[in-house]
N, C-alpha and C positions, 0 to 999 in steps of 0.2 A: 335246771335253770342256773348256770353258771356254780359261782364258786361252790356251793352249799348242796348240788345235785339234789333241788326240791322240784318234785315232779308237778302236774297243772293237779292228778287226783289228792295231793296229798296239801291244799290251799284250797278255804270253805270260806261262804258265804255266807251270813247268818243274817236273816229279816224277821224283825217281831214286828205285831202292830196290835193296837187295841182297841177293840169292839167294843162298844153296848148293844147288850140284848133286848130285842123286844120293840128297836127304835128302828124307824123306816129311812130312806135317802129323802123322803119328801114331808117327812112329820117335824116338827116343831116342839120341843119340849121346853118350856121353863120350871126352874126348879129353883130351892135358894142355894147359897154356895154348900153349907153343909150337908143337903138331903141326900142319903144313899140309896134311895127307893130304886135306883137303877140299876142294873144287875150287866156287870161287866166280865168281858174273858180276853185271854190275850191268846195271841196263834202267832206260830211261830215257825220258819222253813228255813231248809240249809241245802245248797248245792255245793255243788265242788269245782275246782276248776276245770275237771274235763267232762262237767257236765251229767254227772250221775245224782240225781236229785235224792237228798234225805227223806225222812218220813215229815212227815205233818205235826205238829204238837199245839193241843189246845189244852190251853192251861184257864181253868173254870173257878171260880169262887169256891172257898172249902167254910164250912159251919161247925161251928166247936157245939158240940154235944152237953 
């Protein structure tokens, strides 16, 4: 790609997004502003420019011992 010769594999796309667990597309939950009763993860995907898809990353609540 012109001046810089950056090829399309060496330009990545990075999507994260954040889930709650345990909650459906059709459930209804009310909660107050602070209750953490809900148990969240976040997942996260990279492709490339020409199209060679990364691995998968789910990133899960950790609990201190």
């Amino acid at each position: 790609m012109g001046l810089y010769k950056i090829i399309a594999g060496d330009i990545y796309n990075y999507n994260k997004m954040g889930i709650y667990l345990g909650v459906g597309k059709k459930e209804k939950v009310i909660t107050a502003a602070k209750d953490t009763s809900c148990e969240s993860a976040t997942v996260a995907e990279v492709i490339s420019g020409d199209g060679v898809v990364g691995f998968l990353l789910i990133i899960l609540a950790s609990k201190t011992i």
